[in-house]
One Martini backbone bead per residue (centre of mass of N, CA, C, O) as a GRO file, in nm:
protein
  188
    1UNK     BB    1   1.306  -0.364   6.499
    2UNK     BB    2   1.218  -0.092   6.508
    3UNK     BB    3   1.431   0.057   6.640
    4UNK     BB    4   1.596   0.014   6.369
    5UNK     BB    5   1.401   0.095   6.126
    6UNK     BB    6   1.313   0.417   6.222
    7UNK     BB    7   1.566   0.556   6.163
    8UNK     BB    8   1.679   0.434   5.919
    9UNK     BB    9   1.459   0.615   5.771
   10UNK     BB   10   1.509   0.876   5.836
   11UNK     BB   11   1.810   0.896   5.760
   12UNK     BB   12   1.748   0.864   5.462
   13UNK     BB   13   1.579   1.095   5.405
   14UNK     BB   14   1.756   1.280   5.447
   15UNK     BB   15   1.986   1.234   5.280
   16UNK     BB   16   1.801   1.240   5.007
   17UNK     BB   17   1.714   1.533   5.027
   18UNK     BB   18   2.003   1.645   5.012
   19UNK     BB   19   2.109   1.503   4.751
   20UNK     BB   20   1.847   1.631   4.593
   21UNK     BB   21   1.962   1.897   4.629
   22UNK     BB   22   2.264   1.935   4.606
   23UNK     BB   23   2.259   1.836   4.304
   24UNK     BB   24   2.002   2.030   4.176
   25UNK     BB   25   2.087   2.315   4.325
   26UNK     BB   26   2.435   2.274   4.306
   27UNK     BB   27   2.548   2.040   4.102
   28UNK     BB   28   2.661   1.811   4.244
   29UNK     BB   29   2.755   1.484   4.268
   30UNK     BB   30   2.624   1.147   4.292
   31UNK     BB   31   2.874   1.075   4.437
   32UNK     BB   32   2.885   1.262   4.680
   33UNK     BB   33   2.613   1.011   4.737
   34UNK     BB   34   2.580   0.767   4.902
   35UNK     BB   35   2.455   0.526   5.049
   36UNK     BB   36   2.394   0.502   5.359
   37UNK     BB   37   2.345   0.212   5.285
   38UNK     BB   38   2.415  -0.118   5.227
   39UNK     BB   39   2.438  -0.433   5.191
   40UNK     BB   40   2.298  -0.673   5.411
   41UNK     BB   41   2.489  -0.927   5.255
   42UNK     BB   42   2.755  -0.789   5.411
   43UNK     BB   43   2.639  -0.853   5.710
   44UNK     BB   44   2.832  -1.128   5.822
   45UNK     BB   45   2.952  -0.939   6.035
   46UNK     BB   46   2.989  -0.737   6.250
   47UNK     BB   47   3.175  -0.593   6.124
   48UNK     BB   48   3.068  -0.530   5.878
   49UNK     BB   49   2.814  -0.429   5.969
   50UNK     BB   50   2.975  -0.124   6.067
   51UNK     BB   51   3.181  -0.096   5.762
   52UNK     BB   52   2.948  -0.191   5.529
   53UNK     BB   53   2.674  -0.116   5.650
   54UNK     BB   54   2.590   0.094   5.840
   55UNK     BB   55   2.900   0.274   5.895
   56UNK     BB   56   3.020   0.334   5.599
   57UNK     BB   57   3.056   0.669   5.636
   58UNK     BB   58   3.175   0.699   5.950
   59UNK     BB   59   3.439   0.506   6.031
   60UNK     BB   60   3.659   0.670   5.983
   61UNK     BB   61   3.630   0.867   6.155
   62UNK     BB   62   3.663   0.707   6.408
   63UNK     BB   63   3.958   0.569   6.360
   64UNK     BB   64   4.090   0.824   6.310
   65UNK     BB   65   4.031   0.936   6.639
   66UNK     BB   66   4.161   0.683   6.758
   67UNK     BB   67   4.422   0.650   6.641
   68UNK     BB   68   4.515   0.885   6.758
   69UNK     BB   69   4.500   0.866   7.027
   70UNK     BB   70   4.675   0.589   7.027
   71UNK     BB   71   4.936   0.721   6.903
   72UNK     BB   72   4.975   1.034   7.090
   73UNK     BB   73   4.875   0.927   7.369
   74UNK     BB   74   4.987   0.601   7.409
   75UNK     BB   75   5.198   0.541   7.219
   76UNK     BB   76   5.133   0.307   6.961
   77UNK     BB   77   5.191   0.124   6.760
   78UNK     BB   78   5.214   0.029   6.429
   79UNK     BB   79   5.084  -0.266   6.344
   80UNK     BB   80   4.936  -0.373   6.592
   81UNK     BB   81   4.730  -0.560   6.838
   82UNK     BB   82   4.699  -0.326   7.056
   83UNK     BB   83   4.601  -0.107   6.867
   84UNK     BB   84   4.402  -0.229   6.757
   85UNK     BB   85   4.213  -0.276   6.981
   86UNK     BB   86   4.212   0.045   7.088
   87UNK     BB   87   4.065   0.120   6.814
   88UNK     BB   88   3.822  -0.020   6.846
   89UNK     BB   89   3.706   0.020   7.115
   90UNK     BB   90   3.721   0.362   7.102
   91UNK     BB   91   3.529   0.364   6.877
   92UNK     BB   92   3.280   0.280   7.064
   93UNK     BB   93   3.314   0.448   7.283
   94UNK     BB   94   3.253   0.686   7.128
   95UNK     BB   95   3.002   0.644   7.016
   96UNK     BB   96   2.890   0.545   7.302
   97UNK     BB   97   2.865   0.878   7.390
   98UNK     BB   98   2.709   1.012   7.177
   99UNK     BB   99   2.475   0.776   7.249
  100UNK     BB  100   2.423   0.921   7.535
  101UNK     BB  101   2.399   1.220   7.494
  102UNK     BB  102   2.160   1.215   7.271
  103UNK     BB  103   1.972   1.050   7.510
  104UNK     BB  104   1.964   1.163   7.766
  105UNK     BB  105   1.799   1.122   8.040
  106UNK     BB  106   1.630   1.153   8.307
  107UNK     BB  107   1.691   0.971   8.551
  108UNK     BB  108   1.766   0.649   8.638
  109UNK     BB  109   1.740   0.556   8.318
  110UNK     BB  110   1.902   0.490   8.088
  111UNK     BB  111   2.196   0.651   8.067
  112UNK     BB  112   2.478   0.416   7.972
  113UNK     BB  113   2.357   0.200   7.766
  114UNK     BB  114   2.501   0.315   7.493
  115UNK     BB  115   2.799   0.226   7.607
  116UNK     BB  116   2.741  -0.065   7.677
  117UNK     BB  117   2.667  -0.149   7.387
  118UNK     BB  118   2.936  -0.027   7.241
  119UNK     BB  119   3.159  -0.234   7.421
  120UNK     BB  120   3.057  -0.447   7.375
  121UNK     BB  121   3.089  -0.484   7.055
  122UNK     BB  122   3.382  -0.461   7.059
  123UNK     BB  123   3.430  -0.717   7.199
  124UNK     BB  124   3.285  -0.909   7.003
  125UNK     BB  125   3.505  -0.816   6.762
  126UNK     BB  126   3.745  -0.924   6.876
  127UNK     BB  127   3.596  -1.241   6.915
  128UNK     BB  128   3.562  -1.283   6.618
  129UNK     BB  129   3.844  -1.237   6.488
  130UNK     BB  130   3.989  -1.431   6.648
  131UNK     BB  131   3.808  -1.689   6.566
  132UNK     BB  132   3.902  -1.678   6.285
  133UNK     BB  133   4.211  -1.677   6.265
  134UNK     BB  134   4.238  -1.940   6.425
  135UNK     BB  135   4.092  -2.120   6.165
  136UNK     BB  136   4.259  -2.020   5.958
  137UNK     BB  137   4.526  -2.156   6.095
  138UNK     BB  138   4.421  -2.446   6.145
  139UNK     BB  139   4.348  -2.463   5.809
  140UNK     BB  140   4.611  -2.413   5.731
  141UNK     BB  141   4.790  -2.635   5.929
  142UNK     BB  142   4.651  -2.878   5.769
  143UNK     BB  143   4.586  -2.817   5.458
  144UNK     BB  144   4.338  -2.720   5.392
  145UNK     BB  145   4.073  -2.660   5.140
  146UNK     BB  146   3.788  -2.442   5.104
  147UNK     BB  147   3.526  -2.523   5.012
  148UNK     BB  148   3.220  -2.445   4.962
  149UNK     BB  149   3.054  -2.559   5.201
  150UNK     BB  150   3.213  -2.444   5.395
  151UNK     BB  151   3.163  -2.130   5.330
  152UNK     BB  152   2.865  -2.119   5.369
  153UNK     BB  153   2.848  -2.208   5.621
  154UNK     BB  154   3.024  -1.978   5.749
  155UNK     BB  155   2.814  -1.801   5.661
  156UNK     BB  156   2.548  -1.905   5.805
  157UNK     BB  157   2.658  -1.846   6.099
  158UNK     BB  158   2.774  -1.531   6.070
  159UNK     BB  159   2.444  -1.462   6.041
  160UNK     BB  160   2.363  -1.624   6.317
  161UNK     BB  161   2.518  -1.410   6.505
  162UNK     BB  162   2.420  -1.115   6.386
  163UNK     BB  163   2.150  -1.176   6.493
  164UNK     BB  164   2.192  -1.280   6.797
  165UNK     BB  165   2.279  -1.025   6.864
  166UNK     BB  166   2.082  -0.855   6.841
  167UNK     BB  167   1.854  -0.964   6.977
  168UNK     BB  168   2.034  -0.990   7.255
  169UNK     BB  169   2.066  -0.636   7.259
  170UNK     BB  170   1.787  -0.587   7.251
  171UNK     BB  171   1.672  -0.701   7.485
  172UNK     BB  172   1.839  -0.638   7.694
  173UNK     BB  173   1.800  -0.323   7.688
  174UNK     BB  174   1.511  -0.342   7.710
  175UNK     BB  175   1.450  -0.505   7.947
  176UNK     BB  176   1.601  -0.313   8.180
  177UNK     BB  177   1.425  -0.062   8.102
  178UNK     BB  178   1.155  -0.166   8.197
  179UNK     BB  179   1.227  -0.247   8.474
  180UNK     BB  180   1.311   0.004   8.560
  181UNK     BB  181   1.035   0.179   8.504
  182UNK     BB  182   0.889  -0.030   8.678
  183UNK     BB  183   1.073   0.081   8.954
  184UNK     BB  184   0.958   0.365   8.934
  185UNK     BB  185   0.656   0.311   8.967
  186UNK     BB  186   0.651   0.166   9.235
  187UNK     BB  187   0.776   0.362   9.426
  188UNK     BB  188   0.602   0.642   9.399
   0.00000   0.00000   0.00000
């Protein structure tokens, strides 16, 4: 929890003195300056944890220069399930390149660790629209309308989807990392 909590405290401090100069000593207006994170209510899927609690600010960015390199270079029609996955995809391999060039360390342990956490992460988020998407033609399919109690349940489920997610990429993360160190300093 540490790994992910200490950063995201720096990120807000800084956020927030950039904030509060540029309002108070340039005029700035405090709308263009939203919250760096959103509320966790929000993160109720992976998906949203990235694109409303998480990395809500900078989403556009990734979306946008993955949507142009899949639109202009592999000339992929807009509005298709083909382009949607491509830009998922690319936009979380760029993603994981950045988290990979900006911790890069010496020697043999994790190095492309940021990448391959970033590529799992896109693979997960694609396997969850999937299968929401299913639910809901299956649900619709059948005539069903969606109860209170159903949807509470499956807020619920998928609350408990993204703690698993999480805990299972920082221990998989982590624990690689400590063999890893763990064997390079027995060989020494």
């Amino acid at each position: 929890m540490r790994a992910l909590a200490m950063p995201s405290l720096l990120l807000i401090a800084l956020h927030s003195v950039c904030a509060v100069v540029t309002v108070g000593l340039f005029n700035a207006s405090p709308a263009s300056w939203p919250p760096l994170y959103s509320s966790p209510l929000e993160a109720y899927t992976l998906r949203r944890f990235y694109g409303h609690f998480w990395h809500h600010l900078m989403r556009k960015a990734f979306i946008m220069n993955a949507a142009a390199i899949t639109t202009s270079v592999l000339r992929l029609r807009k509005n298709t399930v083909g382009l949607r996955v491509c830009v998922v995809m690319l936009s979380f391999a760029i993603s994981g390149l950045m988290h990979t060039a900006s911790g890069w360390l010496p020697g043999p342990c994790g190095r492309w660790r940021p990448l391959y956490v970033c590529l799992a992460t896109g693979l997960a988020i694609l396997a969850e629209q999937a299968s929401h998407a299913g639910c809901v033609r299956v649900h619709t399919w059948l005539g069903l309308p969606w109860s209170r109690l159903e949807r509470t349940l499956w807020y619920v489920i998928r609350y408990c989807w993204v703690g698993f997610w999480w805990l299972e990429v920082l221990s998989w993360s982590s624990f690689a990392a400590t063999r890893c160190y763990a064997k390079s300093m027995v060989t020494m």
